[in-house]
Each structure stands twice: as C-alpha cells, then as structure tokens.
Backbone as CSV, one residue per row, in Angstrom:
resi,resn,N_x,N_y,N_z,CA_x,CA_y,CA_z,C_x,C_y,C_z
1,UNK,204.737,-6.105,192.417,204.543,-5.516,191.096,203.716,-4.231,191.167
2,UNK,202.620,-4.209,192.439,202.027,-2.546,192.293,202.483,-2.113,192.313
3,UNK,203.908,-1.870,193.683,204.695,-1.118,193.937,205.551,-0.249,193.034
4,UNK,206.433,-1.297,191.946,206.338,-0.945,190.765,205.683,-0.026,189.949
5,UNK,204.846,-0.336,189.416,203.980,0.122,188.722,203.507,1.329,189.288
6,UNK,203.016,2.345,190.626,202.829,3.228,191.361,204.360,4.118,191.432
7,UNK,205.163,3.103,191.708,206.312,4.249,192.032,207.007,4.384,190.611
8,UNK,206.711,3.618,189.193,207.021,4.207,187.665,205.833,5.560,187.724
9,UNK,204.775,5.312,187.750,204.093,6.316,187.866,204.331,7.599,188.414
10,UNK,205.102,7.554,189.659,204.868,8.482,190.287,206.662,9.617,189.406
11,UNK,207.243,8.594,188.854,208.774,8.839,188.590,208.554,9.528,187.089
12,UNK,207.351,8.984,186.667,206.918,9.889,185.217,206.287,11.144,185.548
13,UNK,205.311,11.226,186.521,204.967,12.504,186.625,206.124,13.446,187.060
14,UNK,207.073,13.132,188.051,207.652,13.559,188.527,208.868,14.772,187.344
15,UNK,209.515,13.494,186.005,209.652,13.518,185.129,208.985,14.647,184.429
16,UNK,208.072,14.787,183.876,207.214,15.770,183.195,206.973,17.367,183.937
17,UNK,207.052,17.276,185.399,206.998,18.212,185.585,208.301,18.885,185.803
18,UNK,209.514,18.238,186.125,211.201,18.855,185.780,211.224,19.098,184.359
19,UNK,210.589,18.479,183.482,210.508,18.716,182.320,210.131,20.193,181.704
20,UNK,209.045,20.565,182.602,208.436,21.720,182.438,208.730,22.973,183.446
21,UNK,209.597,22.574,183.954,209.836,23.510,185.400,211.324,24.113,184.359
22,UNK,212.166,23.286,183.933,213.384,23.697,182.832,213.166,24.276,181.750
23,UNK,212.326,23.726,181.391,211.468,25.084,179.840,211.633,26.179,180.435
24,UNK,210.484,25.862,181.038,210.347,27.972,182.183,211.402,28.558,182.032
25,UNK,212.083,28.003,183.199,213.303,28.513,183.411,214.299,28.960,182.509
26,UNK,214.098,28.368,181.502,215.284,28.059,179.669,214.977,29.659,179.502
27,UNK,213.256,29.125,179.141,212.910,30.290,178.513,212.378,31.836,178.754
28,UNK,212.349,31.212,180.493,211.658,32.731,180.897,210.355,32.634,181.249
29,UNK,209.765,31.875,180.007,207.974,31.897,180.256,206.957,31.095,180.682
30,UNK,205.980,31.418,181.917,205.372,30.430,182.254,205.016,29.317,181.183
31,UNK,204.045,30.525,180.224,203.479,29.454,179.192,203.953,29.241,178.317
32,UNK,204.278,28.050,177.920,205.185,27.756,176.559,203.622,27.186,175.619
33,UNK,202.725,26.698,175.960,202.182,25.878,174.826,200.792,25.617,175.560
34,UNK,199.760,25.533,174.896,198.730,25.544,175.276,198.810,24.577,176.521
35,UNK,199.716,23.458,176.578,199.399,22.421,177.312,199.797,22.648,179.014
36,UNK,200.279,24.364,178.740,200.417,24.734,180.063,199.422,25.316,180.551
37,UNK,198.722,26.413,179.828,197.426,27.090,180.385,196.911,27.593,179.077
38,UNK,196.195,26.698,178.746,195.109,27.309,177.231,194.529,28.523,177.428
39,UNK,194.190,28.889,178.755,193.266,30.072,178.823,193.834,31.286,178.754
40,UNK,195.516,30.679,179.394,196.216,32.351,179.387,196.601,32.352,177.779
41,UNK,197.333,31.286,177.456,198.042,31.319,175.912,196.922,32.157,174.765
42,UNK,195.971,32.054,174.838,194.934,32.748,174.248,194.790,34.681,174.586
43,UNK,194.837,34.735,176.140,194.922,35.981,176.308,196.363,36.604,176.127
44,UNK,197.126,35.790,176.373,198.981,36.175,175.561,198.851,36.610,174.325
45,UNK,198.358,35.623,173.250,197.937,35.772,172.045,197.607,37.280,171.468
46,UNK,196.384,37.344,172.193,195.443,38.777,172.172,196.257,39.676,172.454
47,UNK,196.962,39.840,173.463,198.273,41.021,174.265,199.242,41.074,173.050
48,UNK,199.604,39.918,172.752,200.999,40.230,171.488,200.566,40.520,169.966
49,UNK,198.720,40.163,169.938,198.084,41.013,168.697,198.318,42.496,168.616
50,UNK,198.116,43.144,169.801,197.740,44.501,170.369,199.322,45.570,170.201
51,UNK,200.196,44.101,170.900,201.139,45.150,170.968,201.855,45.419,169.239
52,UNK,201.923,43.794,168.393,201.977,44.415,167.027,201.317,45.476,166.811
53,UNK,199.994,45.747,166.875,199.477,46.643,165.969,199.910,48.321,166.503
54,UNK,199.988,48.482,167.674,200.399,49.576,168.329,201.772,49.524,167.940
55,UNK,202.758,48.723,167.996,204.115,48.559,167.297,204.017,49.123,165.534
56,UNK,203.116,48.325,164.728,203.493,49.249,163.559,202.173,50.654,163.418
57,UNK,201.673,50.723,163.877,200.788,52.115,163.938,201.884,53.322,164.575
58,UNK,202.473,53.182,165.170,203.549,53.795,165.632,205.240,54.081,164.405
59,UNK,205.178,53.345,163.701,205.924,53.057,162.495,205.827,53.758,162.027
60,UNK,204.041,53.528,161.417,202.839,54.378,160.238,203.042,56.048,161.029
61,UNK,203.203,55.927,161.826,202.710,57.719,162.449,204.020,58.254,162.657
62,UNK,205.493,57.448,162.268,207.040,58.499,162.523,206.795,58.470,160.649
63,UNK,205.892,57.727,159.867,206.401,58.391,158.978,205.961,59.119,158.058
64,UNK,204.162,59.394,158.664,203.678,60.934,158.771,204.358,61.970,158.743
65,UNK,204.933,61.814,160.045,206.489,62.779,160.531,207.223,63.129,159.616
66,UNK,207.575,62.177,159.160,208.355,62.000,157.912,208.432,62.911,156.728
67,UNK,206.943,62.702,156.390,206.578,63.375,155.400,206.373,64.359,155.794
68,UNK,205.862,64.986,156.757,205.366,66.582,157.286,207.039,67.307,157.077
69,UNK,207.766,66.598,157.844,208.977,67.119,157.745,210.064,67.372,156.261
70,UNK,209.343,66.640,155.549,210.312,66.806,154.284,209.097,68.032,153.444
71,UNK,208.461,67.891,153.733,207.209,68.989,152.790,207.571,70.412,153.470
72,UNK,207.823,70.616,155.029,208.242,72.009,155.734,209.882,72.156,155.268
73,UNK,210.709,71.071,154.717,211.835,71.462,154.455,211.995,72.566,153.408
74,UNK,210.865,71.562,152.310,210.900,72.016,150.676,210.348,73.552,151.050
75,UNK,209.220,73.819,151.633,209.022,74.854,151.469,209.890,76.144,152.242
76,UNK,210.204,75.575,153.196,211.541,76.513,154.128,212.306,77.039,152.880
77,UNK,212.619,76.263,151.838,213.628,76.595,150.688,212.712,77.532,150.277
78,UNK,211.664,77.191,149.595,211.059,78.243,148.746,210.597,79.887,149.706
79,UNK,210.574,79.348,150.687,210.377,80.771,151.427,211.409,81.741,151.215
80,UNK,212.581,80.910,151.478,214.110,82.036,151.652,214.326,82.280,149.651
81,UNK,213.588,81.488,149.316,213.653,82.174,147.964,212.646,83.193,147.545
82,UNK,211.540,83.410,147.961,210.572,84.103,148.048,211.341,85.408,149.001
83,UNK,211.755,85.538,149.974,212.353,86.462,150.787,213.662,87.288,149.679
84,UNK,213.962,86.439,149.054,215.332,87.246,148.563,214.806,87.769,147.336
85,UNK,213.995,86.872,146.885,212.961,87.907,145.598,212.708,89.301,146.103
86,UNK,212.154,89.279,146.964,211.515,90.038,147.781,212.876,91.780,148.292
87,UNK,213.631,90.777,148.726,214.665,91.608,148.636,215.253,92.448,147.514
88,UNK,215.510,91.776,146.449,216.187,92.218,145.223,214.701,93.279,144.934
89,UNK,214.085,92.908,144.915,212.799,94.163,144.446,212.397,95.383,145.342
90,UNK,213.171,95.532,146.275,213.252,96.328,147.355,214.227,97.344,146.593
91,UNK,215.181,96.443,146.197,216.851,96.881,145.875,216.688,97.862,143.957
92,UNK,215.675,97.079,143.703,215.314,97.482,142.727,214.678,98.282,142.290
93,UNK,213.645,99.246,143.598,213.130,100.154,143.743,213.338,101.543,143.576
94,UNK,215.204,101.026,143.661,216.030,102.727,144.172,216.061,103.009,142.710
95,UNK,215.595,104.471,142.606,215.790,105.490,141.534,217.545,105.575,141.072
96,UNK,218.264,105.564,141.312,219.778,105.383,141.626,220.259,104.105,140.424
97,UNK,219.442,103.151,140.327,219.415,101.954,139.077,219.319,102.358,137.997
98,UNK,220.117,102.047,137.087,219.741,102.179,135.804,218.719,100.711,134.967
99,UNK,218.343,100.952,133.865,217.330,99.773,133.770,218.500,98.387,133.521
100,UNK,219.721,98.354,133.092,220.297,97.350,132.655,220.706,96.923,134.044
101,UNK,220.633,97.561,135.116,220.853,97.528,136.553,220.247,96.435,137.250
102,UNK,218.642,96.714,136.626,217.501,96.101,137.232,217.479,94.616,136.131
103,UNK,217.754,94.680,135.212,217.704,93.271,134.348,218.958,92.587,134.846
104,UNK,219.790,92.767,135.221,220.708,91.929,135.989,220.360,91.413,137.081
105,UNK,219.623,91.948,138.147,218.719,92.372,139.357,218.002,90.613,139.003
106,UNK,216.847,90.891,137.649,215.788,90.241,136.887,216.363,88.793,136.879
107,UNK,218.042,88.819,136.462,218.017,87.512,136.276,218.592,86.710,137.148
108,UNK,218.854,87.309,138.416,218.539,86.430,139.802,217.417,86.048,140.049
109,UNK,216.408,86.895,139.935,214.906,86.455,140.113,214.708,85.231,139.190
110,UNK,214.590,85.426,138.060,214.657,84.155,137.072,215.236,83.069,137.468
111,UNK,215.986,82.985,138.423,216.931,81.952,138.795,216.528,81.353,139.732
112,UNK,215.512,82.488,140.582,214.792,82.078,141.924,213.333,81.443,141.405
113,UNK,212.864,81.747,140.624,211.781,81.204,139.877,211.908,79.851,140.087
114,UNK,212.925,80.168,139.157,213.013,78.444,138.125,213.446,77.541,139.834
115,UNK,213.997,77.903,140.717,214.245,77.016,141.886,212.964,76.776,142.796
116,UNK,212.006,77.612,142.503,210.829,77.493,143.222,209.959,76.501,142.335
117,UNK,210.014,76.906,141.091,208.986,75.608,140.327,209.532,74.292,140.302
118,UNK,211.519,74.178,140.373,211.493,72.362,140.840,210.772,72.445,142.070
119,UNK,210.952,72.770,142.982,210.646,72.296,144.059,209.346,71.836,144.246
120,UNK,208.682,72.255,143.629,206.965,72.084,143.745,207.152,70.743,142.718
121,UNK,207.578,70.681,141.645,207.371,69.811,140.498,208.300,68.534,141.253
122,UNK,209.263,68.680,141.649,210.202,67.356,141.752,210.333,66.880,143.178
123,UNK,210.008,67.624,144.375,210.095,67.185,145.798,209.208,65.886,145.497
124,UNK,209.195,64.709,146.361,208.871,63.653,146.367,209.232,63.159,147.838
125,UNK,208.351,61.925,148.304,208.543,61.356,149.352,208.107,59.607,149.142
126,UNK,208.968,58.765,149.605,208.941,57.555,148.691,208.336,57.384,147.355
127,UNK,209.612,57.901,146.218,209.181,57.838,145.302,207.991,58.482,144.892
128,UNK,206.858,58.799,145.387,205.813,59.958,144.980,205.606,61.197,145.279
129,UNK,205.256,62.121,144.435,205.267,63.472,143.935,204.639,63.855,145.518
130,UNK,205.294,64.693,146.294,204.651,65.416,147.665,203.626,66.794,147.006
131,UNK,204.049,67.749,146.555,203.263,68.690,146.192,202.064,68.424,144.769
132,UNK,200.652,68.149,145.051,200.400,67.226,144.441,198.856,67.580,144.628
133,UNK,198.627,68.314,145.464,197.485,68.856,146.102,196.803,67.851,146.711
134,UNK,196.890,66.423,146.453,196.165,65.281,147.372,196.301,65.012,148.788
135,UNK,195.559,64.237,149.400,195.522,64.107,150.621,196.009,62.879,150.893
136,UNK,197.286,62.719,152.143,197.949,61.703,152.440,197.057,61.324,153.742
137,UNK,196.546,59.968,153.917,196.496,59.504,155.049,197.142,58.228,155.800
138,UNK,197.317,58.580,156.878,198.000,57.868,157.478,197.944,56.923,159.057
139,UNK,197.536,55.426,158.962,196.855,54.972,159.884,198.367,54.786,161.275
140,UNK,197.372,56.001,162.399,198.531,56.110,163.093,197.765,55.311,164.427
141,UNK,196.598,54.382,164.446,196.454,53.826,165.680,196.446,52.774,165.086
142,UNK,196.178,51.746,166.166,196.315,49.872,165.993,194.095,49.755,165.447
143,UNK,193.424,50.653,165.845,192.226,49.969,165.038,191.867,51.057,163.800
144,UNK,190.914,50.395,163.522,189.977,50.620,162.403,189.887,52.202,162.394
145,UNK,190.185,53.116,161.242,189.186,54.677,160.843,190.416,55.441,162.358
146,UNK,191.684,54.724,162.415,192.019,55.975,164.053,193.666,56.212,162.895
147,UNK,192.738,57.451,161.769,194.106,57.816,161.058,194.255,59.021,160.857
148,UNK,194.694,59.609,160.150,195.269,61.558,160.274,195.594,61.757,158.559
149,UNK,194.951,62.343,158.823,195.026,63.134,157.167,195.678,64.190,156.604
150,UNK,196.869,64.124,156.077,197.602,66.122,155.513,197.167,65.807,154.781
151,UNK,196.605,67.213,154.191,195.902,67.676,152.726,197.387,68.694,152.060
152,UNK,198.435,68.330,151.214,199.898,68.863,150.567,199.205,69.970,149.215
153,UNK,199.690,70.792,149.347,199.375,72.444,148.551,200.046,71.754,147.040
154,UNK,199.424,72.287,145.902,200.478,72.061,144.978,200.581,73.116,143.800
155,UNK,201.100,73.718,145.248,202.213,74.938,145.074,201.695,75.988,143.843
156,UNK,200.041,76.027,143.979,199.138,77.192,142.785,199.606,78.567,143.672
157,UNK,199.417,78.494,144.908,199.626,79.867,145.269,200.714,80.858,145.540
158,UNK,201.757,79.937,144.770,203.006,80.657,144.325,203.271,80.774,142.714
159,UNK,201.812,81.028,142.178,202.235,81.221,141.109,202.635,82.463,140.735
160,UNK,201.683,83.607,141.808,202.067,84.859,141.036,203.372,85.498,141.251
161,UNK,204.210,84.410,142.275,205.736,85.082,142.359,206.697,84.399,140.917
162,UNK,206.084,83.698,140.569,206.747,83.189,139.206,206.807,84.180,138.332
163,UNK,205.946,85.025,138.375,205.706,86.175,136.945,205.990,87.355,137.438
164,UNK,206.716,87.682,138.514,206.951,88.907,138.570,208.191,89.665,137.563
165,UNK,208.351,90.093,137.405,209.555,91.166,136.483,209.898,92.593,137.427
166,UNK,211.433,92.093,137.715,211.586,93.787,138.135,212.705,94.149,137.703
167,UNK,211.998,94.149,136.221,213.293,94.793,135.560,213.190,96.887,134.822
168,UNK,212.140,96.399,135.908,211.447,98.058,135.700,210.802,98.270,137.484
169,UNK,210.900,99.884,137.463,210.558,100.601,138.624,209.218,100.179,139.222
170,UNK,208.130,100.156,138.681,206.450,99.693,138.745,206.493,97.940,139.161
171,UNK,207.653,97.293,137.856,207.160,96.089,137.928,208.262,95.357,139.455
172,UNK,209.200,96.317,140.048,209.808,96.133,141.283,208.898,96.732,142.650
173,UNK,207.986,97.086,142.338,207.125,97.844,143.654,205.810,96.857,143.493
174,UNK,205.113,95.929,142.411,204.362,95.528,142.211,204.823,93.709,142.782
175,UNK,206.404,93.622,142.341,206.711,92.200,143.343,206.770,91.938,144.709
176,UNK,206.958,93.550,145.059,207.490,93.485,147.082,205.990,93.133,147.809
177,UNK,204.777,93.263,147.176,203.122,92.917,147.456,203.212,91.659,147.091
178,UNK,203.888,91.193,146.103,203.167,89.525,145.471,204.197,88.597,147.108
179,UNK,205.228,89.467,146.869,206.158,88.238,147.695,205.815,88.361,149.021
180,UNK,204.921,89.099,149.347,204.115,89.891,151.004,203.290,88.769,150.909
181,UNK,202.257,88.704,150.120,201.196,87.772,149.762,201.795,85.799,149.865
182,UNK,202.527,85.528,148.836,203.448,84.669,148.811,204.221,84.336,150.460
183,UNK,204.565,84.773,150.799,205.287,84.964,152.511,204.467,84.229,153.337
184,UNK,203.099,84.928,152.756,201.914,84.249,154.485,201.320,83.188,153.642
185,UNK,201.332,82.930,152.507,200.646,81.952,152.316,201.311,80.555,152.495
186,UNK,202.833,80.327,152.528,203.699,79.777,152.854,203.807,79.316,154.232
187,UNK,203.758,80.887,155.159,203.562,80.468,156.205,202.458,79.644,156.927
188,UNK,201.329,80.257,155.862,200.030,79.100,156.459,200.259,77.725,156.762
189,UNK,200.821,77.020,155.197,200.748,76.082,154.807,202.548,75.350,155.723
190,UNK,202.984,75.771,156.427,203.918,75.494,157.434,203.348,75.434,158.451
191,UNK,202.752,76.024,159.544,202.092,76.248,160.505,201.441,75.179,160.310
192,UNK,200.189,74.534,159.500,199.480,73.302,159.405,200.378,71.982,159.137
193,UNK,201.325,71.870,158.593,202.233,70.892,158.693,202.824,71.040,160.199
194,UNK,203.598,71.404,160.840,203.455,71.750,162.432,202.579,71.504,163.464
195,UNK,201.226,71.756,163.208,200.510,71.088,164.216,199.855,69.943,163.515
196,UNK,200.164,69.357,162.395,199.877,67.922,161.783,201.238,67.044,163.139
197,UNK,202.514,67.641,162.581,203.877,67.114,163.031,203.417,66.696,165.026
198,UNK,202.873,67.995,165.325,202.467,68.093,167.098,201.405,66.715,167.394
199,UNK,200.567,66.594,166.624,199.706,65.619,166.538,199.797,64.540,166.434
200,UNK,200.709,64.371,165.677,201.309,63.132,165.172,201.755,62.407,166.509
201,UNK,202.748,63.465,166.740,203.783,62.868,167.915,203.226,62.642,169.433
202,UNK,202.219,63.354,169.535,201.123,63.250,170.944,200.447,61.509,170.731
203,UNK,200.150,61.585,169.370,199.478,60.324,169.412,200.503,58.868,169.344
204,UNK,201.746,59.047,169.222,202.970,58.348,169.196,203.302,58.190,170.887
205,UNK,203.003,59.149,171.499,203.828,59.208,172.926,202.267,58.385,173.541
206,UNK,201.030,58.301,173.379,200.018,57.900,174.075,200.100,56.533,173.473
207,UNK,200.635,55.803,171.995,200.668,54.663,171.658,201.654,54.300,172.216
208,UNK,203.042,54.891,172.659,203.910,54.163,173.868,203.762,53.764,175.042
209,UNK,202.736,54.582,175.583,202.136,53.960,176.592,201.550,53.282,176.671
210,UNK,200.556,52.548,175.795,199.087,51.825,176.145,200.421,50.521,175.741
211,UNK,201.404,50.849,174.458,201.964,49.212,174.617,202.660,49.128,175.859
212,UNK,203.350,49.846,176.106,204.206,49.568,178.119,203.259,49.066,178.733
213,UNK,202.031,49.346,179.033,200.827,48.989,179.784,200.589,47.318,179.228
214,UNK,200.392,47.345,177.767,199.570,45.763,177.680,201.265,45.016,177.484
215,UNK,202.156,45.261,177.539,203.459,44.419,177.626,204.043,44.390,179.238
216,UNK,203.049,45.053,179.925,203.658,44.547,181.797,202.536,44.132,181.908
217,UNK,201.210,43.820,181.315,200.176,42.828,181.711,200.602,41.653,180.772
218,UNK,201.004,41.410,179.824,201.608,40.472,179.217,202.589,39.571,180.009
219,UNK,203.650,40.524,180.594,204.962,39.912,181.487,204.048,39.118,182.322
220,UNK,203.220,39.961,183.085,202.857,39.151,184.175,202.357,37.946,184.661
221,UNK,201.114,37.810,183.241,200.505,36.131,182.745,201.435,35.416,182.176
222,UNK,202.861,36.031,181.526,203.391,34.564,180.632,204.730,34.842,180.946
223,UNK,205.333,35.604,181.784,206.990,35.376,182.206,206.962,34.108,183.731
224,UNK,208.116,33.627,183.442,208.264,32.970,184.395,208.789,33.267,186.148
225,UNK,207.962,33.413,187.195,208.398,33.223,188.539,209.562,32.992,188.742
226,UNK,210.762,32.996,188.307,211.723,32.772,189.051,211.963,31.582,190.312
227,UNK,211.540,32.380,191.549,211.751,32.411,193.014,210.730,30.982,192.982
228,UNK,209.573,30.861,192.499,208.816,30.178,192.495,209.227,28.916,192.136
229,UNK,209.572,28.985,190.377,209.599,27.805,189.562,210.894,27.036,189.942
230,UNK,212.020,28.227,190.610,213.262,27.176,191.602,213.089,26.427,192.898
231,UNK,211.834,26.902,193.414,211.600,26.438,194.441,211.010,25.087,194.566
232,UNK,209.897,25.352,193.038,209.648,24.472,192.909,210.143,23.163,192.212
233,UNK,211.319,23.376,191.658,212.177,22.757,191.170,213.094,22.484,192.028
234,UNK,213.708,22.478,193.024,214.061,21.897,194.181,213.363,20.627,195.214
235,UNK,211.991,21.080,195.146,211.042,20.138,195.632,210.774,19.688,195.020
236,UNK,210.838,19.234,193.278,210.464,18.743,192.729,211.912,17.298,192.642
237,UNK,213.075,18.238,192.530,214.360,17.081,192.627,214.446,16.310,193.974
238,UNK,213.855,16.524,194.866,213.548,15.727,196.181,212.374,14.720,196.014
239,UNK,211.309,14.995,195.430,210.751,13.684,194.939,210.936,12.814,194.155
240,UNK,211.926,13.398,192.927,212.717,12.684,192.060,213.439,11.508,193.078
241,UNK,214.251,12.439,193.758,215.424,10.843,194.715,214.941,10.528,195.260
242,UNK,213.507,10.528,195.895,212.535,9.575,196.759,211.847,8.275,195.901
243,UNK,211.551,8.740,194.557,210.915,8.296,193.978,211.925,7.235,193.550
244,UNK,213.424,7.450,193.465,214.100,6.858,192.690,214.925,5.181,193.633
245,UNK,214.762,5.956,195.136,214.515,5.180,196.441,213.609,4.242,196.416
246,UNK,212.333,4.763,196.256,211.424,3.548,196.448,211.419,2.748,195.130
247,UNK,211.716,3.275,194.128,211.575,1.949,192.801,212.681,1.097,193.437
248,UNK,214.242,1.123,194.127,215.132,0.770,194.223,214.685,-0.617,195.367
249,UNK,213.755,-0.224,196.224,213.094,-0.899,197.477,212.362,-1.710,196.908
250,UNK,211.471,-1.207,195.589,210.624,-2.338,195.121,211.316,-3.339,194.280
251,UNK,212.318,-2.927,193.586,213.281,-4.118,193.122,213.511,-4.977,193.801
252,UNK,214.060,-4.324,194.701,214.577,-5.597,196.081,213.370,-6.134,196.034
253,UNK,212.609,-5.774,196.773,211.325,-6.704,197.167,211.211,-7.733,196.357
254,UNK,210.669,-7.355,195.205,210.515,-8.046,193.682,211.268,-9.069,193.732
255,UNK,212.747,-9.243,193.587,213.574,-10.364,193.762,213.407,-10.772,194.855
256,UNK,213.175,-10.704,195.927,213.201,-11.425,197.067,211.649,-12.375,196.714
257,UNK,210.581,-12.026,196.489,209.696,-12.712,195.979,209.907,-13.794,195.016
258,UNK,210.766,-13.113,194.016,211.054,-14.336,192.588,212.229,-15.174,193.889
259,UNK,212.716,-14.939,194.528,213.141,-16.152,195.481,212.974,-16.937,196.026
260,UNK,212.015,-16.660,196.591,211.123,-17.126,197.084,210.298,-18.200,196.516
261,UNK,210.054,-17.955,195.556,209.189,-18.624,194.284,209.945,-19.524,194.019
C-alpha cells in the first residue's frame, strides 16, 4: 500500500507539471498565474502598466499632430488669401484703372475677407473652436506634468486685412503694407506650429523606443522557452510511463498479497 500511495504521488506531481509545461507551450508564456512565479507576475504587471501608458501617451501626442496640422492647414488657406489680396492691390495700383475698375478689383477682396473671417470663426478640431486664442495641452508622456502646450492665435492679427478697400489709388497702396504685415505674422504663427509638430514627433519616436525596450524585457521574464519547456516536457513524459510502470508493479504486488491473505 506505500508503494501505492508514493507512486499516486509521484503520478500527480508528475500530472501538474505536464499540466503546466502545455499552458506554456498553448500560450507562449512562462507565467500564466501567480502560481507560477508571483515575483515575476508582479514585475510583468508593472512592464504591461508602462507599456499602456507609453501606448496611449503616444496616441495623446499623434493627436497634437493632429491638431498642429489642421491649424497650419487653415492658415495655409488664409495666407494664399492674404497673398492674392495682396496681389489685386498691386493690380490696383496702376494709374491705367478706372475707379469702377478698382470696385470690381474691391469685390474680390470682399470675397477674400469674408473667406478669411470663416476660417478663424468656424475651423474646429473635435468638435471645438481651434482659433480661440486658448492654450491646448496635451499629455504626450506616460507620467505626471511630461505634456506640451500650443498656445492657437485667434486670428486678431488679421484684422487689419479685413478693412482694407482698394477701391481707390491710396486705399490700394495702403493694403500692399497691411498684407506685408499680415504675411509675417502668419508666417510666425506657422513656423511655431512646425516646431510644436517637430517636437511632438521627436518625443513620439523616443516613446517608441523606451516601449521596444520595456516589451523585450517583458518577453524575456514572461514568454515561454521553447527549447526548454519541450525538453522539459519530454522528460517529463518519461516519468509519466515510469510512473505509470511502477503503479502497474504495485498492483501486482498488492494482489499477490490479498492472495496470499
């Protein structure tokens, strides 16, 4: 009956660990459950905290991008409308015009106006007003206070191309200065969306790395050995049919005793 009882024993452990050698293998990963290694499952834990947060901080910072890029669109428009203002008041300069010349001239401009004030009034980026003069921030790392701030223009310093008139000689030589003025101030406010956009994306390419980094220290504590866990699963099915041998020996025995008896 020890015999028994030692070689069930030995056929349960044996049991439990094919048990756990096929998980692995199923699944890939050493550790399935605390009851394999509490100490790593905890530091797994911590690794797959890290890589979420670097996963959506990386999210948060394409759609910075996002926004930088739809605010340099809107204003790209208003520039080439500012440029052709700019133009027509050039055009409007020539002595050669008559004044009904230049009010025809006027009500392209009017037209360019009115396309420059939607744009400031109606551009939007999820649903809220982009030109707005407030400051968007945006948490582009996995901790605490590691975020980036655009400060969006709302669009005061294109006011004085709104009021130009060149429907006269003076008031066409007095727009080709506003839309000079207008030009760089545009350009400012592009140029800083640009190296917001450069920034953004530097800190996107350094959050791809640190997760590659803590997801091949991750692999390494909780993927499964392969080469190992078959090997050991081979030697493990050889104690299985030993084990399954000697219960077979202790049967016999067993009856030969109750025969005895």
């Amino acid at each position: 009956m020890k015999i028994q009882s030692q070689s069930s024993s030995i056929f349960n452990r044996i049991e439990n660990t094919s048990n756990k050698l096929n998980q692995q293998l199923a699944t890939g990963k050493r550790v399935n459950s605390a009851a394999d290694d509490a100490a790593a499952l905890q530091i797994i834990d911590r690794l797959t905290s890290q890589q979420n947060g670097y996963g959506q901080s990386i999210r948060n910072a394409y759609d910075g991008i996002s926004y930088a890029q739809t605010a340099d669109s809107a204003l790209s428009g208003v520039n080439d409308a500012v440029s052709r203002i700019r133009e027509l008041s050039i055009q409007a300069g020539s002595g050669a015009l008559t004044d009904n010349d230049r009010q025809a001239l006027q009500e392209e401009v009017s037209q360019l106006q009115t396309q420059i004030t939607e744009t400031f009034e109606n551009t939007t980026f999820g649903g809220a007003q982009l030109f707005n003069g407030e400051s968007a921030t945006f948490q582009i790392g996995p901790d605490a206070l590691t975020t980036k701030e655009l400060t969006q223009t709302d669009g005061s310093f294109a006011s004085a191309i709104l009021s130009v008139d060149i429907s006269t000689e003076a008031g066409a030589q007095a727009a080709i200065d506003v839309a000079d003025t207008v030009s760089q101030d545009l350009n400012t406010q592009r140029t800083q969306l640009g190296a917001f956009e450069n920034t953004v994306s530097s800190t996107i390419r350094n959050a791809d790395n640190q997760r590659e980094n803590i997801a091949a220290s991750q692999s390494r504590i909780q993927d499964t050995d392969y080469a190992r866990a078959v090997s050991e699963q081979t030697a493990n099915d050889i104690l299985s049919q030993a084990s399954i041998a000697l219960r077979g020996q202790a049967n016999q025995s067993a009856s030969a005793v109750l025969g005895l008896l």
